[in-house]
N, CA, C and O atoms as a GROMACS GRO file, in nm:
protein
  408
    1UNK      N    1  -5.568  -3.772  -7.407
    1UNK     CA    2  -5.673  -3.870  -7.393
    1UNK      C    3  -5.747  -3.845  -7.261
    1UNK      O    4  -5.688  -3.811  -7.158
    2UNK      N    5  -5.905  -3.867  -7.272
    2UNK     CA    6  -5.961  -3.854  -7.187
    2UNK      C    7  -5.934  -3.951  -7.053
    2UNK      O    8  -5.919  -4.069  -7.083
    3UNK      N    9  -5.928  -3.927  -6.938
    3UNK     CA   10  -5.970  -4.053  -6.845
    3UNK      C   11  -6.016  -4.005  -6.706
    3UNK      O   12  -5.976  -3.905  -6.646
    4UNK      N   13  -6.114  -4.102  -6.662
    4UNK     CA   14  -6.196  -4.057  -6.579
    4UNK      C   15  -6.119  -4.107  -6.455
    4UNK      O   16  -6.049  -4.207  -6.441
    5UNK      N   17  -6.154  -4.000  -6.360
    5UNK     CA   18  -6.100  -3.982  -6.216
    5UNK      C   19  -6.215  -3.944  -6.088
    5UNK      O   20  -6.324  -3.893  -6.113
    6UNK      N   21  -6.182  -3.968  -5.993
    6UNK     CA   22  -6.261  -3.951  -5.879
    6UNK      C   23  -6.384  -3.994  -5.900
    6UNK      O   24  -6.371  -4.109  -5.942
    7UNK      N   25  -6.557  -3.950  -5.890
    7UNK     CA   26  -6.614  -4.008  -5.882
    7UNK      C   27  -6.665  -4.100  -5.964
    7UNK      O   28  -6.725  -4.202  -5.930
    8UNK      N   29  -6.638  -4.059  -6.089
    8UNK     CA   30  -6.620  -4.086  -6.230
    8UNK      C   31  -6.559  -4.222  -6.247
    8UNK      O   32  -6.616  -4.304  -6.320
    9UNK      N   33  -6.479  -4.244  -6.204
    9UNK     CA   34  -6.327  -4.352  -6.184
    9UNK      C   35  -6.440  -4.422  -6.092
    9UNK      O   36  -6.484  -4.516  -6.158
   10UNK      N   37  -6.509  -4.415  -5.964
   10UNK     CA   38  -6.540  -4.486  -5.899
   10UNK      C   39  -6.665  -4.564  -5.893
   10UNK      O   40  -6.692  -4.664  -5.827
   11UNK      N   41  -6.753  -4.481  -5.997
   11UNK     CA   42  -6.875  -4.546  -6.067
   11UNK      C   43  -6.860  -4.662  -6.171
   11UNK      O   44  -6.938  -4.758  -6.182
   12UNK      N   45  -6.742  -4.635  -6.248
   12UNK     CA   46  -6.672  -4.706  -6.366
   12UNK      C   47  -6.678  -4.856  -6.290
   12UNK      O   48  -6.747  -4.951  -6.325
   13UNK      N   49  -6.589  -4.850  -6.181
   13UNK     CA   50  -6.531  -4.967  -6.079
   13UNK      C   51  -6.692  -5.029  -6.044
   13UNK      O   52  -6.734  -5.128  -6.102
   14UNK      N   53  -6.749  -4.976  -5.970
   14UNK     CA   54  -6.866  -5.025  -5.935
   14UNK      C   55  -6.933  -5.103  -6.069
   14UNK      O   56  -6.949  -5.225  -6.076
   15UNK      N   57  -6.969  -5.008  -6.174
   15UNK     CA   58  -6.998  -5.055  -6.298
   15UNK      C   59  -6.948  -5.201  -6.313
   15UNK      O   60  -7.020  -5.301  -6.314
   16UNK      N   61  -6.816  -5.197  -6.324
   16UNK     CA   62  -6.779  -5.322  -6.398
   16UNK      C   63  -6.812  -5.424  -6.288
   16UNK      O   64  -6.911  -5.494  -6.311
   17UNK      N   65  -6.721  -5.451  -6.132
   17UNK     CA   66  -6.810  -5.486  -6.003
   17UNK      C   67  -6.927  -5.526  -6.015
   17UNK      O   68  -6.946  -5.632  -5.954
   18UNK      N   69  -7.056  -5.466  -6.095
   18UNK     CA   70  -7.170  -5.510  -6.057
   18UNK      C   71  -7.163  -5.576  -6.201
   18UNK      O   72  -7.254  -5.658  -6.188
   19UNK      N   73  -7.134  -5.588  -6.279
   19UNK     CA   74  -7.088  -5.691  -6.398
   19UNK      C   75  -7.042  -5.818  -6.393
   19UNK      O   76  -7.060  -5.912  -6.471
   20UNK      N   77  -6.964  -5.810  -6.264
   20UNK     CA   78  -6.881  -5.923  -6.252
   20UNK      C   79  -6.971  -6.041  -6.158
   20UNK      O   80  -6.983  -6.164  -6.165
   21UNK      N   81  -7.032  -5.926  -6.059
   21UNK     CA   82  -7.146  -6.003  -5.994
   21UNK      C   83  -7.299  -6.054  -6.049
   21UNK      O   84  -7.376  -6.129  -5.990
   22UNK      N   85  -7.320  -5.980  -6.199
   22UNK     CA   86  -7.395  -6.068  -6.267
   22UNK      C   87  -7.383  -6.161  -6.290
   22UNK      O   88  -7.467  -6.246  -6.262
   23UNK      N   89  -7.216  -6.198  -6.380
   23UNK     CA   90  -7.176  -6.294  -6.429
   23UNK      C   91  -7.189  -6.398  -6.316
   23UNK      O   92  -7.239  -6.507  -6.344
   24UNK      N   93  -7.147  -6.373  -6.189
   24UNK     CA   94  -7.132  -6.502  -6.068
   24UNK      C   95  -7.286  -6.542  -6.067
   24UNK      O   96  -7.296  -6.658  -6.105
   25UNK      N   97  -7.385  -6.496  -6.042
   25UNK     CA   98  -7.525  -6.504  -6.046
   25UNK      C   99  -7.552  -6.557  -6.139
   25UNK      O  100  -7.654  -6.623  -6.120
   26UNK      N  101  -7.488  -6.571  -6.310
   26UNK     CA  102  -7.546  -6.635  -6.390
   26UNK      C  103  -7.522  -6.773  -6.426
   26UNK      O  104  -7.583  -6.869  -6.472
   27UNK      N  105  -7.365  -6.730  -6.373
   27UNK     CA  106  -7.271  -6.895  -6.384
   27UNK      C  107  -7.261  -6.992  -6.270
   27UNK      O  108  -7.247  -7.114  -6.280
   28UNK      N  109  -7.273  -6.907  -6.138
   28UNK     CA  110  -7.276  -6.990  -6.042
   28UNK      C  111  -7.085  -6.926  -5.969
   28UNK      O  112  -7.044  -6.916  -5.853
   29UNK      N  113  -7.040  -6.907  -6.058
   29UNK     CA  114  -6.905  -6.882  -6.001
   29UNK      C  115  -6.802  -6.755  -6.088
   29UNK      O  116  -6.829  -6.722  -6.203
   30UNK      N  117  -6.679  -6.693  -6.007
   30UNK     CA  118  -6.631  -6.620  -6.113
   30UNK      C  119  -6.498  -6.586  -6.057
   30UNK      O  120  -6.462  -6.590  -5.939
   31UNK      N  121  -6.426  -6.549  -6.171
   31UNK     CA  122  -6.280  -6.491  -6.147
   31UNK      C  123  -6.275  -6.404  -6.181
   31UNK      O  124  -6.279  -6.380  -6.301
   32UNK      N  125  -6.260  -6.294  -6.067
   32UNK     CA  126  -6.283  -6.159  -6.118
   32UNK      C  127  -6.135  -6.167  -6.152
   32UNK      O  128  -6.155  -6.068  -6.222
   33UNK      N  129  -6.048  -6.183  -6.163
   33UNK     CA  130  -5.887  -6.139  -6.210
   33UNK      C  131  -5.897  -6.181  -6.324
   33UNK      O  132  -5.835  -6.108  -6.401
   34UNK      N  133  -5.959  -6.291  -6.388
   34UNK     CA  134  -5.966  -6.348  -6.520
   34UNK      C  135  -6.025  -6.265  -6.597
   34UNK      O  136  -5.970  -6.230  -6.701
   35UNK      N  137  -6.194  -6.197  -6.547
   35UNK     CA  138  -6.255  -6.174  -6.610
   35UNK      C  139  -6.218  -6.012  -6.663
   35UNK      O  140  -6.235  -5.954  -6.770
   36UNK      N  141  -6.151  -5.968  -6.510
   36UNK     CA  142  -6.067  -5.801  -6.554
   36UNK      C  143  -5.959  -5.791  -6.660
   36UNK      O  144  -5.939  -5.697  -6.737
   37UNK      N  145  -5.892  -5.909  -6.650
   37UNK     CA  146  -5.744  -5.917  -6.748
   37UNK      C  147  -5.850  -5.981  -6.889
   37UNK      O  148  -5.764  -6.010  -6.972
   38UNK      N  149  -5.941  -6.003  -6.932
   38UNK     CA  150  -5.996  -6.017  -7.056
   38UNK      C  151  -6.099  -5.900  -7.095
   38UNK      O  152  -6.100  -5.867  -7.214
   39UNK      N  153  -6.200  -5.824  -6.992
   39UNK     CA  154  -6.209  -5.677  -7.010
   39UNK      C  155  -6.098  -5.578  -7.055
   39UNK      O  156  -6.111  -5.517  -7.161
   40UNK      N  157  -5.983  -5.559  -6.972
   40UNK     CA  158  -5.919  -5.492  -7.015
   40UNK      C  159  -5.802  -5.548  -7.167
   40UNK      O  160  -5.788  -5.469  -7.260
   41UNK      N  161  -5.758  -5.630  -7.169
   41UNK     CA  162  -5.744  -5.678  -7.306
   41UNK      C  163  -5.819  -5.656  -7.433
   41UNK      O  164  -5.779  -5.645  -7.549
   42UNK      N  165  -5.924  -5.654  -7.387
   42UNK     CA  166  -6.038  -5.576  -7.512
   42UNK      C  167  -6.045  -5.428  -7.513
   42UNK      O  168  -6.005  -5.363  -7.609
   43UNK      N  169  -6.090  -5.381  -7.420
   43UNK     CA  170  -6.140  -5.219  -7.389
   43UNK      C  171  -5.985  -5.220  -7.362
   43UNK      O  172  -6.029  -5.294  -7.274
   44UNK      N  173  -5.837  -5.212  -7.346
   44UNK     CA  174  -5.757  -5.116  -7.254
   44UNK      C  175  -5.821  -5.044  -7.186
   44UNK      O  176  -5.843  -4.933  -7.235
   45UNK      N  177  -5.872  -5.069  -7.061
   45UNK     CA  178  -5.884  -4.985  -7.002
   45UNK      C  179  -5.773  -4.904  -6.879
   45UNK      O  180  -5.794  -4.790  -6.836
   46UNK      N  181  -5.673  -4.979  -6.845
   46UNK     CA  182  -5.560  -4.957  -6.806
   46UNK      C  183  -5.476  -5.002  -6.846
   46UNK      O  184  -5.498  -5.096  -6.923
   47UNK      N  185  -5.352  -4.970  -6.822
   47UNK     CA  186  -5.239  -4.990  -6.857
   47UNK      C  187  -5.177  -5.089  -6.795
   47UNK      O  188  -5.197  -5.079  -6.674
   48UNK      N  189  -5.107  -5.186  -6.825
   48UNK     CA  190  -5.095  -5.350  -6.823
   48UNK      C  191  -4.998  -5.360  -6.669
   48UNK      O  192  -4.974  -5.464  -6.608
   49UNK      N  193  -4.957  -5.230  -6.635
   49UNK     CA  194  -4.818  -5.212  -6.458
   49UNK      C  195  -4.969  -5.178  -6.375
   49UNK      O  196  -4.971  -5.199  -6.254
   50UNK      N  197  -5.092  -5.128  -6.442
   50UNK     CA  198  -5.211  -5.074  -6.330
   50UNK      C  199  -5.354  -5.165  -6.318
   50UNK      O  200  -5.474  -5.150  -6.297
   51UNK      N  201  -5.242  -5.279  -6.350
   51UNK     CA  202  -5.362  -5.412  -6.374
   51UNK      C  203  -5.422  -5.482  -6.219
   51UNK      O  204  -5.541  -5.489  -6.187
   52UNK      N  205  -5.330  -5.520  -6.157
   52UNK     CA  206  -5.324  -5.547  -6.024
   52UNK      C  207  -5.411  -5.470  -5.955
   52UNK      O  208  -5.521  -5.515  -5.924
   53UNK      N  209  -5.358  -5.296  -5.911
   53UNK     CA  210  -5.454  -5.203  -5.871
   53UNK      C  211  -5.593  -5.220  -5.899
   53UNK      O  212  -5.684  -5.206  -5.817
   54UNK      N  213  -5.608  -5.260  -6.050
   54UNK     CA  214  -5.737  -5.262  -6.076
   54UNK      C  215  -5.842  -5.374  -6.054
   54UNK      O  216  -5.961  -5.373  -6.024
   55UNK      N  217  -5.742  -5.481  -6.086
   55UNK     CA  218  -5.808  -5.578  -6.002
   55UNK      C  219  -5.859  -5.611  -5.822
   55UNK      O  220  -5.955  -5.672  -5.776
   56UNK      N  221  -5.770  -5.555  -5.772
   56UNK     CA  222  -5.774  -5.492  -5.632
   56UNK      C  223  -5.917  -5.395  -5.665
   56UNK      O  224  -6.014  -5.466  -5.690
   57UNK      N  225  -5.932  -5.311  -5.668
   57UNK     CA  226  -6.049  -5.218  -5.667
   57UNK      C  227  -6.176  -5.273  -5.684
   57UNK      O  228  -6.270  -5.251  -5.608
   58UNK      N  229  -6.186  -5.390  -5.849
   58UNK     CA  230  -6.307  -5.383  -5.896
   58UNK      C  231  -6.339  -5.523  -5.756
   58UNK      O  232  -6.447  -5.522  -5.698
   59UNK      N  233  -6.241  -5.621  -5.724
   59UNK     CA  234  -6.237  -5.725  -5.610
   59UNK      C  235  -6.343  -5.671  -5.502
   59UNK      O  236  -6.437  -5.744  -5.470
   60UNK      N  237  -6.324  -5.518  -5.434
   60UNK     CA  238  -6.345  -5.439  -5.351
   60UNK      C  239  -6.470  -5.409  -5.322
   60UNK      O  240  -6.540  -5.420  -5.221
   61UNK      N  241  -6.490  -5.355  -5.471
   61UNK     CA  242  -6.600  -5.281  -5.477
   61UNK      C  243  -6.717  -5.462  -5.499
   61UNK      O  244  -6.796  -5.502  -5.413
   62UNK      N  245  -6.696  -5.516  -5.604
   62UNK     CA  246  -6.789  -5.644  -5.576
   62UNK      C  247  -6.834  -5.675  -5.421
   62UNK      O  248  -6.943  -5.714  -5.380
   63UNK      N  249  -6.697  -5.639  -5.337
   63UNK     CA  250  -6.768  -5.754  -5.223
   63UNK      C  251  -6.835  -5.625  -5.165
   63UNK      O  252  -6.944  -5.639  -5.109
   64UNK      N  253  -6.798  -5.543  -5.171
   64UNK     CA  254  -6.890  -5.480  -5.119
   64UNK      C  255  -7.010  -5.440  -5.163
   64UNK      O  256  -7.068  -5.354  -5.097
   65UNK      N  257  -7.096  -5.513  -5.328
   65UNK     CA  258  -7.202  -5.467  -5.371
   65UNK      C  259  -7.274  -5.608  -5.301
   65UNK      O  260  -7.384  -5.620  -5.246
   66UNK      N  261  -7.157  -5.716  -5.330
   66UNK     CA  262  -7.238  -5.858  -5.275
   66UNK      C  263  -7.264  -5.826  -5.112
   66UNK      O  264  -7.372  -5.883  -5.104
   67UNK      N  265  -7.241  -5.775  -4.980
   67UNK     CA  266  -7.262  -5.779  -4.888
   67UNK      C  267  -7.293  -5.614  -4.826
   67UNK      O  268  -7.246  -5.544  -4.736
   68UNK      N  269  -7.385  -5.601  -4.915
   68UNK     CA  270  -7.436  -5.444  -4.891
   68UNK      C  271  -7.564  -5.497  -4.810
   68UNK      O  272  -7.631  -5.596  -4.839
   69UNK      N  273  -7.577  -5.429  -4.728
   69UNK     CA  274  -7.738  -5.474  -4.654
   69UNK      C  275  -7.844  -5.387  -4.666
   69UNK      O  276  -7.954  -5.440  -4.654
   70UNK      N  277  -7.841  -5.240  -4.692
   70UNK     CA  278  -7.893  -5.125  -4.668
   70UNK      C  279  -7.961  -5.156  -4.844
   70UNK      O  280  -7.890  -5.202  -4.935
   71UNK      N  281  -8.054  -5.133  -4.854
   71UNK     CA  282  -8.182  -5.143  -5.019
   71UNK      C  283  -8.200  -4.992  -5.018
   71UNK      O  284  -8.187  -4.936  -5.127
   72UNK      N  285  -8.235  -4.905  -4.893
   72UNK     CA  286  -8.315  -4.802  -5.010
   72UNK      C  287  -8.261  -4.740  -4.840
   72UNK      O  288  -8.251  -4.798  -4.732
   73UNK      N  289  -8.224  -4.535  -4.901
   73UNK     CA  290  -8.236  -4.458  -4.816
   73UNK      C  291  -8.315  -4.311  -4.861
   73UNK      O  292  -8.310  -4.267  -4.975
   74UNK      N  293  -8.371  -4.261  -4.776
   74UNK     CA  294  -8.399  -4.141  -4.822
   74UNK      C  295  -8.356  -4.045  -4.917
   74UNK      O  296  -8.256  -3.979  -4.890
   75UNK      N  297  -8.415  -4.027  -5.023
   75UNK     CA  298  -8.351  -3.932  -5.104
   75UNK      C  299  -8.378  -3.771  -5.044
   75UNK      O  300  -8.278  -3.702  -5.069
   76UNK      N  301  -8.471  -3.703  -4.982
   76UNK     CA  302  -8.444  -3.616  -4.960
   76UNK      C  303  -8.350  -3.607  -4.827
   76UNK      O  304  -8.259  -3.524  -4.828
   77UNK      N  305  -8.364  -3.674  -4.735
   77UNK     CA  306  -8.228  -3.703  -4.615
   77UNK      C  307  -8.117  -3.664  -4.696
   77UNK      O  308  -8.050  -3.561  -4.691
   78UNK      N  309  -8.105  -3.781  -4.786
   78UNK     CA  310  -7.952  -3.744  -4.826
   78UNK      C  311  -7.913  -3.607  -4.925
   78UNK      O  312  -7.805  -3.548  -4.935
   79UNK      N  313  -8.019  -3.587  -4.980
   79UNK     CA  314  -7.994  -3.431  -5.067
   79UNK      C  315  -7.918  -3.355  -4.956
   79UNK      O  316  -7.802  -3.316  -4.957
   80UNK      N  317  -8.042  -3.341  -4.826
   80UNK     CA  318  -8.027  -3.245  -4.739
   80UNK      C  319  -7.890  -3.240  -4.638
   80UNK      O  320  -7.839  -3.148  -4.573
   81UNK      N  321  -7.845  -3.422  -4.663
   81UNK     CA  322  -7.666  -3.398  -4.580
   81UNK      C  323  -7.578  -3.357  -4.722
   81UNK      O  324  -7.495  -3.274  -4.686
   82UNK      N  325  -7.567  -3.379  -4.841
   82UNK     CA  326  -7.510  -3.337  -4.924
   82UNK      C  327  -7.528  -3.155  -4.948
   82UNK      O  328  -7.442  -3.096  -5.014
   83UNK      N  329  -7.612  -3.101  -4.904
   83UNK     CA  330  -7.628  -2.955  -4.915
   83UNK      C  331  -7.562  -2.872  -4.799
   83UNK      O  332  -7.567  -2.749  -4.805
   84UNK      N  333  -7.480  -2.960  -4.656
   84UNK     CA  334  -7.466  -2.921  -4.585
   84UNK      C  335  -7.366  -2.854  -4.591
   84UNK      O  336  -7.307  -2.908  -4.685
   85UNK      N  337  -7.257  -2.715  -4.535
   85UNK     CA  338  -7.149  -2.699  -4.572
   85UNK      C  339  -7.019  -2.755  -4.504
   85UNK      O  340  -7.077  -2.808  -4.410
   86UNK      N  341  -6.924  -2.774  -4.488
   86UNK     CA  342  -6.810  -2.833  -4.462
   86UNK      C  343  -6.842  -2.787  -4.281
   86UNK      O  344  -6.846  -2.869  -4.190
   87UNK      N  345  -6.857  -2.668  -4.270
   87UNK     CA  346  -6.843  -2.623  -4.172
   87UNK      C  347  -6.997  -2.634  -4.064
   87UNK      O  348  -6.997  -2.639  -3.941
   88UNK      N  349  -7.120  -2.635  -4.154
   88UNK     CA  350  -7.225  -2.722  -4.099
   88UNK      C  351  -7.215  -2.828  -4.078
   88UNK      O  352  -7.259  -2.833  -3.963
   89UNK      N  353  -7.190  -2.921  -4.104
   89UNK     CA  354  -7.148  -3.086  -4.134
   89UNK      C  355  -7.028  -3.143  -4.000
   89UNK      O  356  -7.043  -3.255  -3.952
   90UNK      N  357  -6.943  -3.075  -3.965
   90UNK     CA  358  -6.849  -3.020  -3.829
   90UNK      C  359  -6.965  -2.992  -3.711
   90UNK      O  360  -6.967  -3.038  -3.597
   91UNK      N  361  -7.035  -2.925  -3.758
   91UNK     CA  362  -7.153  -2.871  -3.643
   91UNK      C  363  -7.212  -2.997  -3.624
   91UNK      O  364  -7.195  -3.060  -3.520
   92UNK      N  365  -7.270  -3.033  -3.702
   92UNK     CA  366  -7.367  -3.155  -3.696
   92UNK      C  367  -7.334  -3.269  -3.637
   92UNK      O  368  -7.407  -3.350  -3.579
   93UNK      N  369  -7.182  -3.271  -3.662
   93UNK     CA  370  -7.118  -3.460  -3.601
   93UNK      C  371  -7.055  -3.414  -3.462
   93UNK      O  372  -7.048  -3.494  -3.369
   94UNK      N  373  -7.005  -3.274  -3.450
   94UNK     CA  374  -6.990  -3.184  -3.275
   94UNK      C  375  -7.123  -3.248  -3.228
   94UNK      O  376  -7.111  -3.353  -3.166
   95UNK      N  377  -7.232  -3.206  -3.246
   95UNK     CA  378  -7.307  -3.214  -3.178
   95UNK      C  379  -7.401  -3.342  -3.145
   95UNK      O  380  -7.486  -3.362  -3.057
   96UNK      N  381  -7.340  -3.435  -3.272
   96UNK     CA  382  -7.401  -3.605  -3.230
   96UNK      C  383  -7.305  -3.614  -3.151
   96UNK      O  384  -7.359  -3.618  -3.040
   97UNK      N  385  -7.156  -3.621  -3.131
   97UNK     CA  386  -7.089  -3.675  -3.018
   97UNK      C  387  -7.100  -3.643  -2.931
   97UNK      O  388  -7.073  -3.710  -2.832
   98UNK      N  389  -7.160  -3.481  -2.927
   98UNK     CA  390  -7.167  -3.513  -2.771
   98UNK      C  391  -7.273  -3.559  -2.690
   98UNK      O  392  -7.280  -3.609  -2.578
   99UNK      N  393  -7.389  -3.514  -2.818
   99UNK     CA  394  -7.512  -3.639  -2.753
   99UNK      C  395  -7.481  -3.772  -2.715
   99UNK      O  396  -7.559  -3.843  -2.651
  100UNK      N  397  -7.363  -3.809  -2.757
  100UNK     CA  398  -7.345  -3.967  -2.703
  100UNK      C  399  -7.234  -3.958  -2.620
  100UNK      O  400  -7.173  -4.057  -2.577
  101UNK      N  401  -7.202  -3.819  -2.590
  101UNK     CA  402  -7.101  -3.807  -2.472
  101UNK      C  403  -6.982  -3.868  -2.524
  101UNK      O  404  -6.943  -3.967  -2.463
  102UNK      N  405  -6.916  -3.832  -2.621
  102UNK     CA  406  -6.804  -3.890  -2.656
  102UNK      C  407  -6.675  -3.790  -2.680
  102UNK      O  408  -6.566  -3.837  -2.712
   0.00000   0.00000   0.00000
């Protein structure tokens, strides 16, 4: 059986997260543990010992969609730090610290 992992796994979380924060927006209030243990009761999406974990995660990821401050960043900025190599990227944060003398 298929199942998604790493970023895959972490879009999923967000996904449902920003689901859960519709629902609070529409109702006024929400239980995300209620609302995960009746998602996953329908979909299985985990397995009933990796329920907790999951509730933990999608908890996580909500508060952090509800108290995100940042709306919009550069898309070519960020292409251009994602193209950097492991060993450019080392160069790059060497050389902010020591601009800030650290």
């Amino acid at each position: 059986m298929f199942k998604l992992t790493g970023t895959a796994l972490q879009s999923a979380q967000i996904s449902i997260a920003r689901y859960c924060l519709n629902l609070e927006l529409q109702s006024g209030a929400i239980n995300i543990s209620h609302v995960i243990a009746n998602i996953n009761d329908e979909y299985h999406i985990v397995p009933s010992n990796a329920m907790n974990a999951l509730i933990n995660d999608i908890e996580n990821a909500y508060n952090y969609l509800k108290n995100q401050q940042t709306t919009e960043i550069s898309r070519a900025g960020y292409w251009k730090f994602k193209a950097l190599s492991p060993f450019e990227a080392k160069q790059e944060l060497s050389n902010e610290l020591s601009r800030l003398n650290v």
